[in-house]
N, C-alpha and C positions, 0 to 999 in steps of 0.2 A: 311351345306347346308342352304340357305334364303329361309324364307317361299315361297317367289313364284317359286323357284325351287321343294319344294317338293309337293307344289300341282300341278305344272306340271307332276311330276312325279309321284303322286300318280293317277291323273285323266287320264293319258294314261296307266298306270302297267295295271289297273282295265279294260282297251280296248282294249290291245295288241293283245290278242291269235284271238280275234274276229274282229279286224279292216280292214284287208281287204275282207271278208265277208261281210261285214256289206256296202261297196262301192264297189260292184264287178267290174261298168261301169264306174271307172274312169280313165284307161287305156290307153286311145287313148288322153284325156285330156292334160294327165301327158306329154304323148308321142307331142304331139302339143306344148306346153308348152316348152318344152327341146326342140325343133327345133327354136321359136321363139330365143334362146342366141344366134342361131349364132355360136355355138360351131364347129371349124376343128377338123381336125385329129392333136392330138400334144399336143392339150389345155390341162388345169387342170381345173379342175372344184370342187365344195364342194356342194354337198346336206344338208344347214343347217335345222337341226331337221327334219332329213332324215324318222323319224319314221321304217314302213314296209321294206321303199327303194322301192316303186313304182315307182321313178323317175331315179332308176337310170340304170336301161338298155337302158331306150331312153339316159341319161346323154353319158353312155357308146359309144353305136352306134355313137351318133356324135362328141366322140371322138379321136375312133376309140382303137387299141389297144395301139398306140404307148401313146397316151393322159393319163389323172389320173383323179379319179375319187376319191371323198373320199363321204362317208355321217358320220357325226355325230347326233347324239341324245343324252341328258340327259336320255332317261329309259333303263334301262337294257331290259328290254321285250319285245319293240322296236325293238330294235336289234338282240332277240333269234327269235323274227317272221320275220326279214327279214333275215336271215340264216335260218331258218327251208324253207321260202319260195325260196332258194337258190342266192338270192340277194346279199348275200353275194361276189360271183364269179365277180360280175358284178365292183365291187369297195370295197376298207377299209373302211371298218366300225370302227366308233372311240364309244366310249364312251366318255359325254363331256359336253360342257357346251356351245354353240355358243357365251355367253356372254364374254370368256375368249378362244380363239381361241389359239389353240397350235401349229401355223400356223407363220412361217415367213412373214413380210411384203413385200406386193404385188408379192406374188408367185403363185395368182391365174389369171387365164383370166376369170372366173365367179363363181356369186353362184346364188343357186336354193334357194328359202326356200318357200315351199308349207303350206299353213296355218300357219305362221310362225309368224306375225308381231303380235296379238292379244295374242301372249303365251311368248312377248318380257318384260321381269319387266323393262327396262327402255330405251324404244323405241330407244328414240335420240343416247343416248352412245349405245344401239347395235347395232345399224346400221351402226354407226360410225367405230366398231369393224369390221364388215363386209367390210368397207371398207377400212379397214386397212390391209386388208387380199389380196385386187385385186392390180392388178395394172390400174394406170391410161386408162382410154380407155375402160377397162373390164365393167363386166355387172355383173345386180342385176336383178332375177325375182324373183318379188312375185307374188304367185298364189295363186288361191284355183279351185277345179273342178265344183264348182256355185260360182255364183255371193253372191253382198253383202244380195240382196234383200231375194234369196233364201234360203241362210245358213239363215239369221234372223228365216224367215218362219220356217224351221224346227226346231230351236231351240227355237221355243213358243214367240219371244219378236219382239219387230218392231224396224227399221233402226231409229237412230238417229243424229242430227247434229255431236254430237263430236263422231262420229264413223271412228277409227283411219286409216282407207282404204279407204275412202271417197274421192276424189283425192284432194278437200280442203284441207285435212289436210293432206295428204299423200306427197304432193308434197315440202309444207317447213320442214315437218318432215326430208322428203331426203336431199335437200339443205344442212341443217343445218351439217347434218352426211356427206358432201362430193358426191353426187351420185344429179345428174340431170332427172328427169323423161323425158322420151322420149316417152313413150307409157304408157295409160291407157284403159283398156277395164273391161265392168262390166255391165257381160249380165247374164241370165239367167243360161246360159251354164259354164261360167267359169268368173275367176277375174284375169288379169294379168297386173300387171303394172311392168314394164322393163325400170329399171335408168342406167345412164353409168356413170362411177368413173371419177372424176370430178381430175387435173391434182393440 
């Protein structure tokens, strides 16, 4: 495992049992968020670094039952709290690596990855990955349930220019990995920018 896999993994193990506790009111977020892909009934979809799997009953719902559902995560505990919280039911849960997707090429019609791009060891080629997973047309959200300004704030440090969600730099970042931004939004309440896989 490469170091920035195990300090991802050691910095959520030590969050697990307590993390959806800890954001009870992100909920309806998560659920806004997952309406925004656009997802029918039939689609597949991937919660990448699905964590809890807070996203994926809204995933579910607008896929309906005939649709697929998958969430992956790197921590094991991640995924013992989204089965104890029965999230499980909702889609397969993988263990895994988003950076090495065990996902044939363009079998998805989207992915989700909620707090996602800031925990990427090498932005460009993940995204790239991710895109290699959809098919042309498909769609990419990145979220968080507050914005850039507010995650800063709570986490004691202030917004910077090379801050990699910034749509500056977020938008050649995408380019570059195949995925066109089509929407950016970065308020208070939430971060959601939504690319479409580029043909």
């Amino acid at each position: 495992m490469s170091d920035d896999q195990t300090r991802v993994r050691d910095f959520f193990s030590a969050r697990a049992a307590n993390w959806d506790s800890r954001f009870p009111d992100d909920g309806p977020a998560y659920r806004d968020a997952a309406f925004e892909l656009r997802l029918r009934h039939g689609h597949r979809v991937l919660d990448a670094g699905c964590g809890t799997g807070r996203a994926l009953p809204a995933l579910r719902e607008a896929v309906g039952p005939s649709g697929v559902v998958v969430g992956i995560d790197l921590t094991p505990a991640m995924l013992e709290a989204a089965t104890r919280a029965g999230r499980d039911r909702e889609g397969q849960l993988l263990l895994g690596d988003v950076t090495r997707l065990p996902l044939r090429d363009a079998s998805l019609d989207a992915v989700f990855g909620a707090g996602l791009v800031s925990h990427l060891p090498d932005p460009a080629a993940n995204l790239r990955e991710l895109s290699r997973v959809v098919r042309p047309g498909g769609i990419l959200a990145l979220f968080h349930p507050i914005g850039r300004a507010a995650l800063a704030a709570r986490q004691g440090r202030r917004l910077t220019p090379d801050d990699l969600r910034a749509e500056a730099n977020l938008r050649p970042l995408l380019a570059h990995a195949g995925w066109q931004l089509t929407s950016y939004i970065d308020e208070d309440a939430r971060f959601l920018a939504l690319a479409v896989r580029e043909d």
